[in-house]
C-alpha positions as CSV (number, residue, x, y, z in Angstrom):
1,X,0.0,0.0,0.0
2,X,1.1,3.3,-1.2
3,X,1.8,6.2,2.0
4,X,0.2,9.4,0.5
5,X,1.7,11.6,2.9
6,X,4.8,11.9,1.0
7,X,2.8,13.6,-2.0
8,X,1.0,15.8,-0.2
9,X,1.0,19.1,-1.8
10,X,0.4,23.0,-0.4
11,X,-3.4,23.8,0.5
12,X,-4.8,26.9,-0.8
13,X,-5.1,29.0,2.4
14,X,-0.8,28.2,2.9
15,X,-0.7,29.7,-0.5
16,X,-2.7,32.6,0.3
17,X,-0.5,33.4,3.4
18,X,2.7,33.2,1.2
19,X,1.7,35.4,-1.5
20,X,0.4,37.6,1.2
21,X,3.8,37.3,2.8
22,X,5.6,38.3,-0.5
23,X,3.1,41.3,-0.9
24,X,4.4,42.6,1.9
25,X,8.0,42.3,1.5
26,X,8.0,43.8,-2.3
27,X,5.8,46.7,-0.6
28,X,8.1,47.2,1.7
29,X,11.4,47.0,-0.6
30,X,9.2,49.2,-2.7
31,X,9.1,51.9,-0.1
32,X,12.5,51.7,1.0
33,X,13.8,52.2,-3.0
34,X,11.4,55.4,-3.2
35,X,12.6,56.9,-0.2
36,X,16.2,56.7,-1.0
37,X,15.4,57.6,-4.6
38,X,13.4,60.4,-2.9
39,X,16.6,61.4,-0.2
40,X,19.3,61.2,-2.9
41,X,17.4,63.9,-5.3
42,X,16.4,66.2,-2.4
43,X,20.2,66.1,-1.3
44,X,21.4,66.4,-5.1
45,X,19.2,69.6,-5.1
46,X,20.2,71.5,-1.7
47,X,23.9,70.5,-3.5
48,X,23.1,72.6,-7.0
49,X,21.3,75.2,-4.4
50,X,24.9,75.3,-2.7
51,X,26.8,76.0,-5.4
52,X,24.7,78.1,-6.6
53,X,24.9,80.3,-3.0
54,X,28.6,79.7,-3.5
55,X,28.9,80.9,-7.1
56,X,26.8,84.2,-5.6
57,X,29.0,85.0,-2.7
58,X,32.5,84.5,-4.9
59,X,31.0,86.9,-7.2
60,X,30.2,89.4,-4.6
61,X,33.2,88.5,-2.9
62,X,35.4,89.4,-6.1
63,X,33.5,93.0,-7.2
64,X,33.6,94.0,-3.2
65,X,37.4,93.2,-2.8
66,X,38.4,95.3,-6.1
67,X,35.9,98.3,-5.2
68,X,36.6,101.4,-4.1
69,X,34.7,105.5,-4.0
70,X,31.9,103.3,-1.9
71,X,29.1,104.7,-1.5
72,X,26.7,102.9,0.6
73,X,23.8,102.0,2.7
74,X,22.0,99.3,4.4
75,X,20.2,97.6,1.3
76,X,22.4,99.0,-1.8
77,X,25.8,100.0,-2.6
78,X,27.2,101.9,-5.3
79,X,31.5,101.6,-5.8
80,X,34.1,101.8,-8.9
81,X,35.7,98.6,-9.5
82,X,36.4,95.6,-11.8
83,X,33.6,93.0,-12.8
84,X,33.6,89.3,-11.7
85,X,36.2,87.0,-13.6
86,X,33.3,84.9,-15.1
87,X,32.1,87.7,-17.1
88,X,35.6,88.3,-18.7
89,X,35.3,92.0,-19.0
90,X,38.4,94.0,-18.2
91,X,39.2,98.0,-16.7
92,X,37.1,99.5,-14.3
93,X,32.6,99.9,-14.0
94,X,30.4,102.1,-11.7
95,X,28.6,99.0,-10.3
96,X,25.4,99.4,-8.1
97,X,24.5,96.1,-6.1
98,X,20.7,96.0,-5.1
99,X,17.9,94.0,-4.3
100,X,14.6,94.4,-7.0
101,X,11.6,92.6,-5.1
102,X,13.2,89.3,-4.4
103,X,15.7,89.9,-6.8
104,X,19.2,90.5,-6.3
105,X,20.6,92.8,-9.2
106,X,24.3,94.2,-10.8
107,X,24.1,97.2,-12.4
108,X,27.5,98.2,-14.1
109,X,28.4,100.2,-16.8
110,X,32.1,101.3,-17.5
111,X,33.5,103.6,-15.8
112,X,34.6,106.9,-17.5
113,X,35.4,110.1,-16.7
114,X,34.5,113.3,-19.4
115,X,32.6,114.9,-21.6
116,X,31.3,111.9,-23.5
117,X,27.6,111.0,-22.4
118,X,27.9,107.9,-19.9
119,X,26.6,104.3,-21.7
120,X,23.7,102.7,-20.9
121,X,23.3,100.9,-17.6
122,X,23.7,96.4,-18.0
123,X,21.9,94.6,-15.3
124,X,22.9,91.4,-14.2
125,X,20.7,89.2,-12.4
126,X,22.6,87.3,-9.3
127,X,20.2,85.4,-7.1
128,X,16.4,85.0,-6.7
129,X,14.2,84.3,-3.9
130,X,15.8,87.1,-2.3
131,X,15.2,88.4,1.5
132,X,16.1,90.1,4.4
133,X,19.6,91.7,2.5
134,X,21.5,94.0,4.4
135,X,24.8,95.4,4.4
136,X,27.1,96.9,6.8
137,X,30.6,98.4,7.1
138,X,32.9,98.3,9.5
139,X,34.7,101.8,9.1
140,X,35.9,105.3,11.1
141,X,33.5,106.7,12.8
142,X,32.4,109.8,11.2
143,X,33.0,113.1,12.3
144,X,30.4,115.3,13.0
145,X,29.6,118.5,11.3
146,X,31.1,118.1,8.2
147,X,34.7,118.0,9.7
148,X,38.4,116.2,8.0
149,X,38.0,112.6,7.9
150,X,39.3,110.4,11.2
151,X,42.9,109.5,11.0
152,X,43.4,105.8,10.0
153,X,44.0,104.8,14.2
154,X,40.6,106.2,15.1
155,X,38.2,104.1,16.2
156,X,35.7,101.8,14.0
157,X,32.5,100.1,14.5
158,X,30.1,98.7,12.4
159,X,27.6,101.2,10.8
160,X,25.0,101.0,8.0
161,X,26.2,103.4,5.4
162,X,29.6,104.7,4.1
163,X,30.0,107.9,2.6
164,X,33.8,108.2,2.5
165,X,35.4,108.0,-0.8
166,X,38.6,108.6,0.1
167,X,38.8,105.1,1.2
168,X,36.9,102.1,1.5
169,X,35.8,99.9,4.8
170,X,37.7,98.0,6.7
171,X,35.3,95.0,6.2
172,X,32.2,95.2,4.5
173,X,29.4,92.7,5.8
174,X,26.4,90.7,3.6
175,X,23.7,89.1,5.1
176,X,20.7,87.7,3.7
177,X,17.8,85.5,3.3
178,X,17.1,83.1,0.9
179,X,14.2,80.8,0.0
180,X,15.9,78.2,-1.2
181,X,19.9,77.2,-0.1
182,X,21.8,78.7,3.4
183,X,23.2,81.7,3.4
184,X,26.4,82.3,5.7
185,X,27.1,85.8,6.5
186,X,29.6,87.2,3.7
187,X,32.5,89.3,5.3
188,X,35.3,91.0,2.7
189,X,38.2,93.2,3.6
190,X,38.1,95.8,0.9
191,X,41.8,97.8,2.3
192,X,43.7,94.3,1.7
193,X,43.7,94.8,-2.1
194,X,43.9,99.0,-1.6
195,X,46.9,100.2,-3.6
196,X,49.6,100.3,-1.9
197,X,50.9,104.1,-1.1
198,X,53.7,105.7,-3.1
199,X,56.8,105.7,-1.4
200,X,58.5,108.8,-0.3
201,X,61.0,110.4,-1.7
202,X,64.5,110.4,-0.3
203,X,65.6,112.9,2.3
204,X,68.2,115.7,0.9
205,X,71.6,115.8,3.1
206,X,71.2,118.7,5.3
207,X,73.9,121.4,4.3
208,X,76.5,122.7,6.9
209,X,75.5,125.5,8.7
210,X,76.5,128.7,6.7
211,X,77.5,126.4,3.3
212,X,74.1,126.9,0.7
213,X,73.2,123.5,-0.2
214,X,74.7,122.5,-4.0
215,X,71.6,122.7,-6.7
216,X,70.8,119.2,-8.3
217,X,71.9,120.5,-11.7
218,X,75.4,121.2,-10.3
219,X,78.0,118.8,-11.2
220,X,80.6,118.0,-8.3
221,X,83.4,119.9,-7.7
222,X,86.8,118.4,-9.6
223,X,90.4,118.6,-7.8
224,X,92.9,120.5,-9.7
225,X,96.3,118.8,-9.5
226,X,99.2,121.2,-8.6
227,X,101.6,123.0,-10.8
């Protein structure tokens, strides 16, 4: 006689639990591939959103540092200086840096000094989703009424304009708010790439008392040799 238990086969409800048992783990592999799909293209998008922030503060970084005639307040600045490397555009541009609703612009034209008419204004768009910019500058206190500028060892503190164009700011400060990527507060020295100042000319030898000093067109005095 033939023992049937060996051929005995899977009943339906133990095929039921094991399909429902699969279900379940493909659901759940499922979910775990979208979320890391989902993590790694939120994380690839705050990187572009990075390096876009970075590309902005290098830029600002570059037309800051080679500025100079500032003239500035809390929300724009106006200077003279040279363009950012990427746009490839040598000499020196009245450049304006300001926000337009949530905009901030570049306004630059070249910078030039006559008769001539000046050229028409470029604007250059540098970030969106602009808020909360400010600017500050660490610089002299100003005299009041209208008196000489502060020697260079007075004392400095942060203010929210600068109206000296004599010189520029020790530092200059950025700060501001964007919708999408983290700002860090932007701090340039401006005086670290100031030209250096000419050097003095040499001292003239004092003269002995009661001897007039000789002219520089004099030639020195020869020895005669003796007869």
């Amino acid at each position: 006689m033939t023992d049937r238990r060996g051929r005995r086969g899977f009943t339906l409800i133990e095929l039921l639990v094991v399909l429902v048992i699969l279900s379940m783990i493909v659901m759940a592999l499922t979910a775990g591939q979208n979320f890391a799909l989902r993590a790694w293209r939120t994380q690839e998008r705050q990187i572009d959103q990075q390096a876009d922030v970075g590309a902005v503060q290098n830029a600002l970084r570059q037309i800051l540092l080679s500025g100079r005639e500032f003239d500035g307040g809390d929300t724009s600045v106006k200077l003279v200086g040279a363009l950012p490397r990427g746009l490839n555009r040598g000499g020196l541009y009245d450049i304006e840096l300001k926000t337009d609703e949530d905009r901030l612009i570049m306004v630059w034209r070249p910078h030039f000094k006559g008769p001539q008419p000046p050229a028409d204004p470029t604007t250059a768009l540098l970030a969106k989703g602009v808020s909360d910019f400010a600017l500050s500058y660490y610089a002299a206190v100003p005299p009041p009424g209208g008196q000489p500028a502060p020697a260079s060892d007075s004392p400095k503190q942060w203010q929210t304009s600068a109206r000296d164009k004599s010189k520029p700011p020790a530092l200059i400060k950025v700060t501001m708010g964007l919708s999408q990527g983290r700002w860090l507060p932007l701090i340039v020295a401006p005086m670290l790439d100031a030209a250096p100042a000419a050097p003095a000319a040499a001292a003239t030898p004092a003269a002995a008392p009661g001897v007039p000093p000789p002219s520089q067109g004099d030639a020195p005095p020869t020895e005669q040799p003796d007869n």
